[in-house]
C-alpha positions as CSV (number, residue, x, y, z in Angstrom):
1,X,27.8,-47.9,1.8
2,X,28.5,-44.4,3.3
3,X,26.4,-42.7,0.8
4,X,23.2,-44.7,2.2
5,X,24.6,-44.1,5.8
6,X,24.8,-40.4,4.9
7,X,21.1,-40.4,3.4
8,X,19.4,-42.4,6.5
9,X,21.1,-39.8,8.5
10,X,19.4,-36.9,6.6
11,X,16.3,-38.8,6.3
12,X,16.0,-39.5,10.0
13,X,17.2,-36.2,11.1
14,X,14.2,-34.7,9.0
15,X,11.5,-37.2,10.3
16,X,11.9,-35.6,14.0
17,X,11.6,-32.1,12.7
18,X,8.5,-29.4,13.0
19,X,6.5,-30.0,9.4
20,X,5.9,-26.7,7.6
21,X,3.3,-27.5,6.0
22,X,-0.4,-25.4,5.6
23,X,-3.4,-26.1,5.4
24,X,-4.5,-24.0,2.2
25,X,-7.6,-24.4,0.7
26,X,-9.2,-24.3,4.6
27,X,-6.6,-21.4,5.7
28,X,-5.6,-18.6,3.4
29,X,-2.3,-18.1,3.0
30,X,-0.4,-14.6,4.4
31,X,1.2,-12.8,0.6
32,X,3.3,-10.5,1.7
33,X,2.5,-6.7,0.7
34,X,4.1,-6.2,-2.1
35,X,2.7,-9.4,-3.9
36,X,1.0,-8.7,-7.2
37,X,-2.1,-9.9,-7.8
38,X,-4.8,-10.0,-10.2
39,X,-5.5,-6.7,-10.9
40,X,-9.0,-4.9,-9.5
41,X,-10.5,-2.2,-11.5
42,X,-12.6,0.7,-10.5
43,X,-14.6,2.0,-13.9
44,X,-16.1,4.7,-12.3
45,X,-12.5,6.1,-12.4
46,X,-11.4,5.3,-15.6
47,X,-10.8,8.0,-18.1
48,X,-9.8,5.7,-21.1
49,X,-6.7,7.2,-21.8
50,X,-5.7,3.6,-22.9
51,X,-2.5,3.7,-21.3
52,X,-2.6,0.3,-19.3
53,X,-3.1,-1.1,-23.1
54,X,-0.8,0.9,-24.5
55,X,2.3,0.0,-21.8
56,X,1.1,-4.2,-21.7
57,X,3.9,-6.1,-22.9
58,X,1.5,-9.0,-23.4
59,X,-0.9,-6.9,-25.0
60,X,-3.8,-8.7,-23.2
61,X,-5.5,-5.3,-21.9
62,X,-8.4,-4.6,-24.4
63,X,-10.2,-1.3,-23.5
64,X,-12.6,0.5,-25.3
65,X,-14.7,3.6,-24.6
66,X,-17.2,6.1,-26.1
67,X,-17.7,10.1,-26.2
68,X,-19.7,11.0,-22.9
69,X,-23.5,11.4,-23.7
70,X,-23.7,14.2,-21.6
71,X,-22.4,17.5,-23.7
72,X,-22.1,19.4,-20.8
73,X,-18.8,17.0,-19.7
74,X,-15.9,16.3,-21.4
75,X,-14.2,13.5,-22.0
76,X,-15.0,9.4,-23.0
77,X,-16.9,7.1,-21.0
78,X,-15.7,3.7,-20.8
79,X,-17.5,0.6,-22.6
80,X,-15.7,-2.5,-22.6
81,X,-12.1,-3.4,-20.7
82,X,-11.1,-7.2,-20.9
83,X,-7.7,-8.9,-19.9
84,X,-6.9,-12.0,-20.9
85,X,-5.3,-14.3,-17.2
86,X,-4.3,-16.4,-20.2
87,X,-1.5,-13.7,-21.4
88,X,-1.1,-11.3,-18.2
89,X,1.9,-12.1,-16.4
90,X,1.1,-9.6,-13.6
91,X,4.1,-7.0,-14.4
92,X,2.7,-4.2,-12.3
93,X,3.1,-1.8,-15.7
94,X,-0.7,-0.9,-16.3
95,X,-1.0,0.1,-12.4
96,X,1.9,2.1,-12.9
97,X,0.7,3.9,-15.6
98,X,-2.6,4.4,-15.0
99,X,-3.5,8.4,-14.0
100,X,-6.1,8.1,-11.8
101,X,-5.1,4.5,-10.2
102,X,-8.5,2.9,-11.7
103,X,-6.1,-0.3,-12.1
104,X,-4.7,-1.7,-8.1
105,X,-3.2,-5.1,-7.8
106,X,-4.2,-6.9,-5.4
107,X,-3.2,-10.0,-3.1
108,X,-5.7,-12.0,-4.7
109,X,-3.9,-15.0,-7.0
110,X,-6.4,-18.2,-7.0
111,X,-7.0,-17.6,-11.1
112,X,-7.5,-21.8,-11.8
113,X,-9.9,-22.6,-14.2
114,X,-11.0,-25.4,-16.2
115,X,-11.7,-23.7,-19.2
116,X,-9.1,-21.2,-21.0
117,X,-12.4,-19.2,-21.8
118,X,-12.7,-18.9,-18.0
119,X,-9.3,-17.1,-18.2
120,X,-11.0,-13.9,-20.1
121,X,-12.7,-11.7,-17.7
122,X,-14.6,-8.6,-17.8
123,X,-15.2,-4.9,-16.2
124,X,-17.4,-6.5,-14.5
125,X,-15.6,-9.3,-13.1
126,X,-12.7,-7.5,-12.1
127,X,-14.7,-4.5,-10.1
128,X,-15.9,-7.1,-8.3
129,X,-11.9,-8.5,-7.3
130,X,-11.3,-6.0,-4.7
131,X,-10.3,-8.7,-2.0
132,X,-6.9,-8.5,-0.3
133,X,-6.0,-4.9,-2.3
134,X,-2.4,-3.9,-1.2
135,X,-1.8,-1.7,1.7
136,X,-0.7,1.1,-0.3
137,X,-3.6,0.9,-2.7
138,X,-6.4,0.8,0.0
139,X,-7.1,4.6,-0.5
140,X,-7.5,3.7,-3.9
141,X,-10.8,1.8,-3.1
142,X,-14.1,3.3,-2.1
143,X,-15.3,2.4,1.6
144,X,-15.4,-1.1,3.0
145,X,-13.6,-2.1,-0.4
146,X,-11.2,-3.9,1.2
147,X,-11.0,-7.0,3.5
């Protein structure tokens, strides 16, 4: 009989609290500035030194590049770069790594999908993920990158 007394008494001291509740899909929620994202990627910068797929413990970075058509510079251009959501666990490691900081996490974590296909994106797809970039990475972004 105490036990339920004790329980009521938790229960009721609860009901008169503030809720702390929010209103996500309608309100964005506040990640603080270290959170780690999905990843954004700048291709203009990459020099496909394949690093990021070289350090992925997952090994769900696939990058691929070509000799630059233009003899007069050196270096590859880049073709393809794909990461699999389904695999990443969002370790930080290919930012780390990467030379010219083509790779920033971002803030960004709504990744749901109906589809395990919908899981693979593209160079394409994450160029265009440049929304809620850390702090420390918005020089990393060309103007009016960020939000």
């Amino acid at each position: 009989m105490q036990g339920i007394i004790k329980g009521l008494a938790v229960t009721l001291k609860n009901m008169t609290q503030k809720k702390v509740t929010y209103g996500y899909p309608e309100v964005p929620l506040q990640m603080p500035d270290r959170f780690r994202g999905i990843q954004h990627f700048d291709p203009d910068k990459c020099i496909v030194c394949n690093q990021c797929a070289r350090i992925c413990p997952t090994e769900c970075i696939t990058l691929t590049g070509k000799a630059n058509p233009d003899p007069e510079k050196k270096g590859k251009v880049i073709d393809t770069y794909d990461i699999n959501f389904e695999l990443c666990i969002l370790c930080d490691l290919c930012t780390e790594v990467c030379p010219t900081e083509a790779i920033v996490m971002t803030g960004n974590f709504e990744l749901s999908a109906y589809s395990r296909d919908d899981l693979f994106k593209d160079m394409a797809w994450l160029n265009e993920n440049n929304v809620n970039v850390r702090k420390e990475n918005n020089s990393a972004l060309p103007k009016g990158g960020a939000k």
